[in-house]
N, C-alpha and C positions, 0 to 999 in steps of 0.2 A: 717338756718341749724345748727346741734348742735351736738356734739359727747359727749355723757355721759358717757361712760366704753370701757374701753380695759381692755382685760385679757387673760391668758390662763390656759384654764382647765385640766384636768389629765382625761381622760374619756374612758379608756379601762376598767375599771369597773365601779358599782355601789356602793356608788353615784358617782357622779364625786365630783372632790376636786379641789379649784381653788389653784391654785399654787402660782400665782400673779395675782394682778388687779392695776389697777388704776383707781378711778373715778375723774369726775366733779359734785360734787354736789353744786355749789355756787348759782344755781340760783335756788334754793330750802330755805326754810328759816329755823333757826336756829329749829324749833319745828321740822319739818318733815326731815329735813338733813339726816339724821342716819334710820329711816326708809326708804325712800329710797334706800337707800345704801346695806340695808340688802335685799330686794327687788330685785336686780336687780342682784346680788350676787346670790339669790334664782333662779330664770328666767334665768340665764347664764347656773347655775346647770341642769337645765330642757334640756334647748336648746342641750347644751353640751352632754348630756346622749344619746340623740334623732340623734345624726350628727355620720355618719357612716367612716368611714378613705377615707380619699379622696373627701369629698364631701363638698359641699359648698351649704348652704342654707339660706336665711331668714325667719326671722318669726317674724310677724306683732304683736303688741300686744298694744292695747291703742294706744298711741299718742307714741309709741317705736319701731324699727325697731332691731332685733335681727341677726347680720351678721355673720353665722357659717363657721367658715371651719375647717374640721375632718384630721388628718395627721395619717399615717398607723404608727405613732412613740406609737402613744395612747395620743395625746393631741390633743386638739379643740380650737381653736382662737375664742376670740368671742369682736365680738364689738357690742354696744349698743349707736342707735343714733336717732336722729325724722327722719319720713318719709320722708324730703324733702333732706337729706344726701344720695350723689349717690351713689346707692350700686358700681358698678364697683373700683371709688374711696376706697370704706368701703374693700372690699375686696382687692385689692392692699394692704393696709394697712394690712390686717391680711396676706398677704403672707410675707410681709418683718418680722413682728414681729415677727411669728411663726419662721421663720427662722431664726432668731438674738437669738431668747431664746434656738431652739434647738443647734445653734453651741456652746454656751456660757456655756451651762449648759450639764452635761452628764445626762445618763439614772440615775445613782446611785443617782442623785442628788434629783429626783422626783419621783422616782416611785413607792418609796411604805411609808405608812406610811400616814401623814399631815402635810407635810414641804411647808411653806411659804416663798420663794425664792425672792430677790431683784433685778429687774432691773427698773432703774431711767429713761432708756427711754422712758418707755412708761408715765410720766408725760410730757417730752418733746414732744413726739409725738400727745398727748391727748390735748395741747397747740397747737401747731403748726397747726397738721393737721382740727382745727375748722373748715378752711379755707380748703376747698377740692382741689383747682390750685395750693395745694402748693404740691399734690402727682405729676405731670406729670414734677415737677422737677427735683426729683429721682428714679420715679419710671417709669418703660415703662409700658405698657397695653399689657397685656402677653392671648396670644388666648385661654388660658384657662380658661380665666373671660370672655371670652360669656355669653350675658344676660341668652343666654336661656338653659344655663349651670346651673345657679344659681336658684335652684328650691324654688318657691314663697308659705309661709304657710300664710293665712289670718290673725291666730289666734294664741296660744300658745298650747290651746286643741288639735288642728289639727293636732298636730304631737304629741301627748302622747296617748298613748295605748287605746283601747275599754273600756270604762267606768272608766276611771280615768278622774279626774277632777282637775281645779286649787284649787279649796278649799278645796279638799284634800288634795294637796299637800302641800299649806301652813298652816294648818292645825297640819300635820305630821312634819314639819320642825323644825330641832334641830338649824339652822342657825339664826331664826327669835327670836325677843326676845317677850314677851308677848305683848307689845305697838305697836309692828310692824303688829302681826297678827288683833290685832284690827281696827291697820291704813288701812287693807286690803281695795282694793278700791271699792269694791263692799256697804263698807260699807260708804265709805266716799260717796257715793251717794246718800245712804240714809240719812246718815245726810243734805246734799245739799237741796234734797226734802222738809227735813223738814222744813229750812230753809224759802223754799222758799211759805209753804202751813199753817205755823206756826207763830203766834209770840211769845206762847207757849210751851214751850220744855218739858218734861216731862221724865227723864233719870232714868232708871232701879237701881236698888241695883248693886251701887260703892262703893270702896274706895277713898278715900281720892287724892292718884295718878293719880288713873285711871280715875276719874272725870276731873280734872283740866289737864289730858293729852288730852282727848277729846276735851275740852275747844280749848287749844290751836289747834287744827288742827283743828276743827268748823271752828277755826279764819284764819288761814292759809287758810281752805279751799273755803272760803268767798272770800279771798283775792284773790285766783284763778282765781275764776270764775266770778271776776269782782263786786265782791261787799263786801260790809264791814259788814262781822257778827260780831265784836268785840262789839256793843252795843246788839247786841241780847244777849250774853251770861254775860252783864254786871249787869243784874238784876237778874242771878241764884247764888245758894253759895250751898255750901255743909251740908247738913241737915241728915245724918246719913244715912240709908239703903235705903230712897228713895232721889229724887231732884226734886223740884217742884221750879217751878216758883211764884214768890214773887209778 
């Protein structure tokens, strides 16, 4: 079980704006760190827009569990964890924290503009609570976390509007940097394929960065899924507007 992001969002309008976050990216490695990050920062944003005041929802995405809950203040709590982290737990948590930020912080303090506000607990908490038995110490189980209160999204698209899409929306995203939208995971599976149907790679018109940034997430992404692409990309080099294998 794993808690990757606590945060809360500013989500009475469009876009939403994260106010504060806190991640765990340590079990990501040093290439893809920061991609993720920006990622999941994006996906909070989504979530957050979609969660209505008062409501509390999840929304499944990959191997990610996104835990909303909407406050009539105009902010949204959002945790982000693997699917084996128990929602009732995950939401306890976004009740105390939403309610530590809203007593601590006034409206003045967030509400208009993109002010990035500090509070430190939520790294302690993002530590602490790894460990899910460590909420029924401080927290009781409050009858309005009923399972079937917490309405269940498969997908991320599930809950975004009639013909919008995720790769629009990362696409359109001023948050993501240009290495980020490339990391998109749709892509890193087609690198995986190729990997795996390949010993051959044959990479389109790069630069120089953008090459050796693939490079490194090929290898990352080898490393993921259980195997070591770091000799497959050890016989390519960069060759000017194409890259061919040597």
């Amino acid at each position: 079980m794993k808690l990757h992001y606590i945060g809360i969002l500013r989500n009475e309008s469009q876009p939403a704006h994260e106010i504060v976050a806190e991640k765990e990216l340590s079990s990501y490695s040093r290439f893809t760190r920061n991609n993720y990050g920006e990622f999941m920062t994006l996906f909070a944003k989504t979530v957050a827009e979609r969660t209505r005041p008062g409501q509390r929802q999840d929304v499944e995405e990959q191997d990610y569990t996104f835990h909303a809950y909407g406050r009539t203040e105009g902010v949204c709590g959002i945790i982000i964890s693997d699917h084996q982290y128990p929602a009732l737990v995950a939401h306890q948590l976004l009740s105390k924290v939403v309610d530590e930020f809203l007593s601590k912080n006034p409206r003045s303090s967030w509400a208009t503009g993109t002010p990035t506000l500090s509070m430190p607990e939520l790294k302690e908490y993002l530590t602490k609570y790894q460990d899910p038995q460590q909420a029924d110490s401080i927290l009781k189980i409050q009858k309005e976390l009923d399972e079937t209160k917490i309405v269940l999204h498969k997908t991320i698209e599930s809950v975004l509007q009639r013909g919008e899409k995720i790769d629009d929306l990362v696409a359109k995203s001023d948050g993501l940097s240009a290495q980020s939208k490339m990391f998109y995971p749709s892509q890193e599976a087609e690198l995986v394929l190729c990997f795996d149907v390949m010993d051959h790679f044959v990479f389109p018109a790069l630069d120089l960065a953008s090459f050796q940034h693939i490079r490194d997430v090929g290898i990352e992404i080898g490393y993921s899924c259980g195997a070591d692409t770091s000799n497959r990309f050890a016989h390519h080099s960069f060759a000017g507007p194409c890259l061919y294998s040597s």
